[in-house]
C-alpha positions as CSV (number, residue, x, y, z in Angstrom):
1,X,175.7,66.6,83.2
2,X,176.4,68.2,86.2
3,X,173.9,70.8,87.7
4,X,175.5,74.4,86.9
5,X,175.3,76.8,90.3
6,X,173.1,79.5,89.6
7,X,173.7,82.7,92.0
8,X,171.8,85.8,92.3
9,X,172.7,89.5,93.8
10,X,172.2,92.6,93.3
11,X,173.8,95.1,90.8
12,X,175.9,97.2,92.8
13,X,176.7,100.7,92.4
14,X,180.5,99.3,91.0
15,X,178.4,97.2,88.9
16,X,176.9,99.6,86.5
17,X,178.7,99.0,83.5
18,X,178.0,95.1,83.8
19,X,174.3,96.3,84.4
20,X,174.7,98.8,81.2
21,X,176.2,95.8,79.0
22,X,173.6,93.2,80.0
23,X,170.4,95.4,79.6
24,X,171.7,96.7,75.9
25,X,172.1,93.3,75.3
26,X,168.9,91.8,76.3
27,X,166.9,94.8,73.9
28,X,169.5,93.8,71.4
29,X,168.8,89.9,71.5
30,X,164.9,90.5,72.7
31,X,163.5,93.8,71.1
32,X,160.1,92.3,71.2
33,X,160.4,92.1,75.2
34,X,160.7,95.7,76.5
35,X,159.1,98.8,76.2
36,X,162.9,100.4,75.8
37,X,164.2,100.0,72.8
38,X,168.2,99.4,72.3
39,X,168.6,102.4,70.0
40,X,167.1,104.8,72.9
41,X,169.0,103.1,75.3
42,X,172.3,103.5,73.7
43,X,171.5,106.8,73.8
44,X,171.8,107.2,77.8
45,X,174.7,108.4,78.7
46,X,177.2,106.7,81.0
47,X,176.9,109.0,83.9
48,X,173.0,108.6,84.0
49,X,174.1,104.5,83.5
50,X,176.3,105.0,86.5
51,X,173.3,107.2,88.4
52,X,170.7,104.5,87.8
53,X,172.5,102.0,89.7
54,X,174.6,104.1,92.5
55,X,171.5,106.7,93.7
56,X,168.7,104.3,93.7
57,X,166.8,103.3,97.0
58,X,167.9,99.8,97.6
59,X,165.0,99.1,100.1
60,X,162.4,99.8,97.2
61,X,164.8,98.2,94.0
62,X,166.4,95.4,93.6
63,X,168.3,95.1,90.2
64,X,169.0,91.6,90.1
65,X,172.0,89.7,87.7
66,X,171.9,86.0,88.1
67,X,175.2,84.7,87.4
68,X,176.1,81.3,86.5
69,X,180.1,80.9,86.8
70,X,181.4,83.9,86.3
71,X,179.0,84.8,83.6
72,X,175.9,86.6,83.7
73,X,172.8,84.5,82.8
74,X,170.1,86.7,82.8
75,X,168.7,89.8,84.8
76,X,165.7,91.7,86.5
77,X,164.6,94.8,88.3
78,X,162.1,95.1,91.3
79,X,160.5,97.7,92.5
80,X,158.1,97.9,95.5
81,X,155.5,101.1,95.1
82,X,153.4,100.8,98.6
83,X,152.4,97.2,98.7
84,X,152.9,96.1,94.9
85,X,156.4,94.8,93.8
86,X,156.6,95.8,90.2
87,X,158.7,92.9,87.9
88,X,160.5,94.9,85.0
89,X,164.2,93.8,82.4
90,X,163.5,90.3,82.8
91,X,166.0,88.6,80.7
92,X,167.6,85.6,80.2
93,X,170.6,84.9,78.1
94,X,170.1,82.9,75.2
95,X,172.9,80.5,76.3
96,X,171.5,79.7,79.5
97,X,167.6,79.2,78.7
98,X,166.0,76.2,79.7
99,X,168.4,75.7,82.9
100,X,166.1,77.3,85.4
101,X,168.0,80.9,85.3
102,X,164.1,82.5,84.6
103,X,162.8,80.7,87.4
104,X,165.1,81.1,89.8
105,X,165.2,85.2,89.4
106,X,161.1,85.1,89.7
107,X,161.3,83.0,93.2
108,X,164.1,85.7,94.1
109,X,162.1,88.3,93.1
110,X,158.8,87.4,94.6
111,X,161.0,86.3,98.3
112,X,162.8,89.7,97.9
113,X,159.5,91.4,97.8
114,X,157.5,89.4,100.0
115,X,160.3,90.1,103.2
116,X,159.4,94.1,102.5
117,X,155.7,94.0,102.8
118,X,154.9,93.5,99.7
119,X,151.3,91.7,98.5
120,X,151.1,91.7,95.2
121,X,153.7,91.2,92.0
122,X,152.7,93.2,88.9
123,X,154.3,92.5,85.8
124,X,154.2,92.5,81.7
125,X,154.8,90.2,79.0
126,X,154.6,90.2,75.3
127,X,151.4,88.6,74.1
128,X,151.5,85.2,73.5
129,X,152.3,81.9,74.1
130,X,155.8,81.8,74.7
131,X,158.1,80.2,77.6
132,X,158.5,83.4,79.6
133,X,154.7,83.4,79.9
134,X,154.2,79.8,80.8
135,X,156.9,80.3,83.2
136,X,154.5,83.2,85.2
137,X,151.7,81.3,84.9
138,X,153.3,78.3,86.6
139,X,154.3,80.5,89.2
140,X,150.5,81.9,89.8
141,X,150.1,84.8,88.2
142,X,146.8,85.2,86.5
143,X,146.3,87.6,82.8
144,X,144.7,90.8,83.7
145,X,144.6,93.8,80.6
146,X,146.4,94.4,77.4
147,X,147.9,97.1,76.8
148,X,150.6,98.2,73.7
149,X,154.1,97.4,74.3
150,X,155.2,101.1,73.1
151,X,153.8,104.2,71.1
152,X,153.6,102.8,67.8
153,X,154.7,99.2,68.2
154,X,151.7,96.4,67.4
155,X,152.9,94.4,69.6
156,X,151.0,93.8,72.7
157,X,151.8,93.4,76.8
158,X,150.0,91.1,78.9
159,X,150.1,92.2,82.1
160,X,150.0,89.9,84.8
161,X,149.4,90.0,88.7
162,X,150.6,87.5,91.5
163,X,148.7,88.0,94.9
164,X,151.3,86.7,97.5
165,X,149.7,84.2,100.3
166,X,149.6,85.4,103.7
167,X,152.8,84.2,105.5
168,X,154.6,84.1,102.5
């Protein structure tokens, strides 16, 4: 089989209905995986959709779709506060899980951040053993606290750090 070309970029501001469609879809297909749930999110209007993506500092964010073909494949958003880069709507399609897509936006995201200064990747995960977990821990980044996914859920977050090596 041959190996599919996965690309990465950044939402654009023209983008923000294929960034609107892709995160409603990832709290449709993973509820479990985000604070936000779908129902509050389909409650956002378009023009603060639109907002999100067009007004946003792009040397601080990065909302990342990684595309394989001319479909999307899966997403993330990074955002650098001081010296941590904060990983947040990490998704991967279920179509395209187990090619790498997860991977591939985590070394994109930890690059992106590392060229602006950042030192250390914060992010959270359900609790559990599960491949997105696995998939951080491969990558270095070690369990800190627990915390509740969202006000009145039982689920639970693992957060996670990664402390980027100097020269990195």
């Amino acid at each position: 089989m041959p190996t599919k070309r996965i690309d990465i970029r950044s939402f654009e501001p023209a983008d923000w209905s294929l960034y609107r469609e892709t995160r409603l879809r990832a709290l449709k297909e993973s509820p479990d995986a985000f604070g936000t749930t779908h129902e509050g999110a389909m409650r956002i209007p378009d023009h603060e959709w639109e907002t999100r993506i067009a007004e946003l500092d792009r040397r601080d964010n990065f909302p990342m779709a990684a595309f394989v073909t001319d479909s999307i494949a899966g997403m993330a958003w990074v955002r650098i506060e001081g010296t941590t880069a904060h990983l947040f709507q990490m998704w991967v399609a279920p179509e395209y899980r187990g090619l790498s897509i997860g991977s591939n936006i985590l070394k994109t995201a930890i690059e992106w951040s590392s060229e602006r200064g950042a030192n250390m990747m914060c992010l959270g995960v359900t609790l559990g053993e599960s491949p997105a977990r696995r998939m951080y821990e491969s990558a270095g980044f070690i369990s800190t606290e627990v915390e509740p996914l969202r006000e009145g859920s039982e689920l639970l977050v693992q957060n996670m750090e990664y402390c980027f090596a100097p020269g990195i």
